[in-house]
C-alpha positions, 0 to 999 in steps of 0.5 A: 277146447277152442273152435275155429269156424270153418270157411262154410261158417264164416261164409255163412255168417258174412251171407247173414250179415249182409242178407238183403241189408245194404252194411258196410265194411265195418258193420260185417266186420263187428257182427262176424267177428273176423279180422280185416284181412280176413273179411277182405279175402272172403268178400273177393270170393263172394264178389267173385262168385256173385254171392254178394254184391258191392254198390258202389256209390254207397260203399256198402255191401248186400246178398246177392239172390244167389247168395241167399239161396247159398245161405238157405241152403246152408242153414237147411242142412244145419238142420238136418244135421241135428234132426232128431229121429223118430225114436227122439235119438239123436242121429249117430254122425260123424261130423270131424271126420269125412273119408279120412279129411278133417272137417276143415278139408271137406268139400261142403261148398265147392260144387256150389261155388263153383257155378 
């Protein structure tokens, strides 16, 4: 089966990217895997949000403070979704599926974004 990542993942993994490192377009580009078209439509998000940065002079892109406490955030809760219990079990969790919503629809990170 293929996975496609979610908005979360690929946001995720664009933070990482840049995280506290000044890259360029085609480095984001080669380490998230994402089309170019793609990329760009994130990053006008990111920018919007002030989750990274764009120096201009350098023509290079960096995490923003905001956008690595996003990114702390995202992998703390990664975490905790396969957090094994006391007994060594794993957790039952229903990951697919939120009220009905398929994982794609669920609202993980706009009360965040949203600030």
């Amino acid at each position: 089966m293929k996975h496609h990542r979610s908005g979360s993942e690929i946001i995720a993994s664009i933070l990482e990217v840049a995280n506290g490192n000044r890259v360029r377009l085609t480095e984001i580009l080669y380490k998230t895997y994402l089309s170019h078209g793609i990329l760009k439509e994130y990053l006008l998000l990111l920018l919007e949000k002030d989750l990274v940065q764009y120096i201009q002079g350098e023509r290079t892109y960096k995490t923003t403070e905001k956008g690595m406490c996003l990114l702390r955030m995202y992998n703390e809760m990664g975490e905790l979704m396969v957090a094994k219990t006391d007994t060594g079990e794993e957790p039952v969790m229903r990951v697919g599926n939120y009220n009905g919503k398929s994982l794609e629809q669920r609202p993980m990170l706009e009360p965040i974004l949203a600030k």
